[in-house]
N, C-alpha and C positions, 0 to 999 in steps of 0.2 A: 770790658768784662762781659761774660755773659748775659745775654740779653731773655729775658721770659715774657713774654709779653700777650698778657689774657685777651687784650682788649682786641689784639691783631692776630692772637691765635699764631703766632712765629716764635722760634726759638733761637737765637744766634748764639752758636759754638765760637768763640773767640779763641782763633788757635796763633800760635806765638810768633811775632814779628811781622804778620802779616795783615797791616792797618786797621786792624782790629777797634785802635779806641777812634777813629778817625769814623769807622761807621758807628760806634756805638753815641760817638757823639753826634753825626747827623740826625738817629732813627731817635735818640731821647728828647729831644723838645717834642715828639710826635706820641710820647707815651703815656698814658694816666693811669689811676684808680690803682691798681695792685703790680702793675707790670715794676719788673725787676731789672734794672740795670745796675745795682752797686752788689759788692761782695758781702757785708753786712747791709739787711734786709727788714725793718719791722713794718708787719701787715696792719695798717693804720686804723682795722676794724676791730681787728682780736688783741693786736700790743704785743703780739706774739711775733720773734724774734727768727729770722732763718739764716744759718750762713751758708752762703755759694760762693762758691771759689772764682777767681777770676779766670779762670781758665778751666772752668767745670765742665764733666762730662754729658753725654745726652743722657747717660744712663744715671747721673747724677742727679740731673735735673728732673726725671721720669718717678725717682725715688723720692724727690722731695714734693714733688707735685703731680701727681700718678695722672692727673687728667690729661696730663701733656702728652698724654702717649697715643693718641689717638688725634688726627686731623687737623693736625699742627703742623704747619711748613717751618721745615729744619733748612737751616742755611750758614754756611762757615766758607773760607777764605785761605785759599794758599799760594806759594810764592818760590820762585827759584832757591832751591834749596843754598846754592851760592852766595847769594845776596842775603839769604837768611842770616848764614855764616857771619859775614860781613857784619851786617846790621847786630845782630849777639852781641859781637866782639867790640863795636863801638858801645854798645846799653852798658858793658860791664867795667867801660871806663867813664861813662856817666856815673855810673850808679858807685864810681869808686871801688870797684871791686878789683879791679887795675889797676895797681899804681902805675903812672907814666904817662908820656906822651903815645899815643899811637904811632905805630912805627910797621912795616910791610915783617923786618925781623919779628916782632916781639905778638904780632897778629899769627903767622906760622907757627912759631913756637905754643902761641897757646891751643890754636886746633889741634894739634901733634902731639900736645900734653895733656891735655885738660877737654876740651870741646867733644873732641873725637871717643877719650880714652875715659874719663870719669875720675871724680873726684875722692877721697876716702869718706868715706858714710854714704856715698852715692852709688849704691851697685848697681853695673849695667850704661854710667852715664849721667851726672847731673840732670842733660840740656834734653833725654831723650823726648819729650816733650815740644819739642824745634821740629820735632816732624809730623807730620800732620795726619798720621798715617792712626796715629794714637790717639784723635780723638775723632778725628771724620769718616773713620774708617773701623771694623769691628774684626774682630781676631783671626777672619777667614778673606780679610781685606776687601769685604764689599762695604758701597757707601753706606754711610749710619746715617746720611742728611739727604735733603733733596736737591739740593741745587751747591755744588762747590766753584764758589768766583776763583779769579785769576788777582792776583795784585795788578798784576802786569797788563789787566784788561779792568782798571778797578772802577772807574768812569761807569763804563755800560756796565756792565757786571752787576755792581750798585743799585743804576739804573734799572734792572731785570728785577733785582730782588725791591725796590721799591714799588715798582708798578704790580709787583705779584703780591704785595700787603695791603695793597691799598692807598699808597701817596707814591704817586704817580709826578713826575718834576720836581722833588728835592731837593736842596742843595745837596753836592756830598762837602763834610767839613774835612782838612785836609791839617791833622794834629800828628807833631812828633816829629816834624822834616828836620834834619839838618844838613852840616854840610858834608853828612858822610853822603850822603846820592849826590855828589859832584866825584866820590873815588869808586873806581871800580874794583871790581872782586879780582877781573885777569891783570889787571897792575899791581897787585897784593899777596895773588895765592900761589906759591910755589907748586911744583908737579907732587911731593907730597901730601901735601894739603890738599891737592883736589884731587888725588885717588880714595883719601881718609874721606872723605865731603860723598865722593862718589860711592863708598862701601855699606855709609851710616843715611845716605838717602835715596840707594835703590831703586827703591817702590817709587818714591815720588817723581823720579826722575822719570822712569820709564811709562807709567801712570797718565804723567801730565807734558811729558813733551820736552823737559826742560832740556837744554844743553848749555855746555858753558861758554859756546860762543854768544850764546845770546845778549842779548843788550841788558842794561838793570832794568 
């Protein structure tokens, strides 16, 4: 979830799929007194109640706590939009939203129906939200944050944004693995699917480097 944190003066934009609770759980044993890491929030002085989305905006957060807008290091997380892909389609047969076994068929069919194309009550895209482009980035596509890590670099990365708050040698905790990071995205995604993947992640592709030969 997104992180608020008074005490370190840091903001973490928790953008989707990309080991988000895995840092939010390393930096919360390090938090106290008002700092906010869950979606529902009571400030233990006033009793007064705030809800933050777990996937809240900067400008979200700016609205709920106006101080934040000033001298606060912002910092969020993104990740091969392919392996994003990937990892969705496994959380939505977690989460039962899937019925079936995962299958390379039944993965294609759903970026080509659903992922890519959007659901009914969803205009524009259920999942538009999978790109990162929507919350680290602002309508003229310059950063909204100061420091955007790498999954793919998430060690140091971590490591960078540790030492820049002040706990410097942290563990990072490593929550949420399964044994979808033993399949890859180019044994799975058909030549449709990865022009659909290439259409709806653009920006980040070009942005950040990624290609699809790259490794997960």
């Amino acid at each position: 979830m997104a992180i608020i944190s008074f005490s370190r003066r840091c903001l973490f934009i928790k953008t989707r799929k990309t080991a988000g609770t895995s840092v939010q759980e390393s930096l919360s044993p390090h938090l106290v007194d008002r700092d906010i890491v869950t979606r529902q929030w009571t400030d233990t002085r006033s009793g007064l109640r705030c809800a933050i989305e777990e996937f809240a905006s900067l400008e979200d957060i700016h609205q709920h706590f106006p101080e934040t807008r000033t001298d606060y290091f912002t910092f969020g997380f993104t990740r091969n939009p392919y392996a994003i892909t990937l990892s969705r389609y496994f959380y939505q047969i977690h989460m039962k939203r899937i019925v079936g076994p995962p299958s390379p068929k039944d993965f294609n069919h759903w970026v080509q129906n659903i992922y890519c194309i959007g659901e009914l009550g969803f205009p524009g895209g259920r999942f538009l939200r999978d790109r990162s482009r929507y919350l680290l980035f602002d309508a003229s596509l310059k950063p909204l944050v100061d420091f955007i890590g790498k999954v793919e670099n998430l060690s140091q990365d971590f490591a960078s944004v540790a030492k820049r708050i002040g706990l410097p040698g942290i563990a990072l905790a490593h929550v949420n693995r399964s044994n979808r990071e033993v399949v890859s995205y180019r044994d799975w995604m058909d030549p449709v699917s990865r022009q659909l993947i290439e259409n709806s992640f653009d920006f980040e592709l070009s942005s950040f480097g990624y290609r699809y030969e790259d490794s997960q």
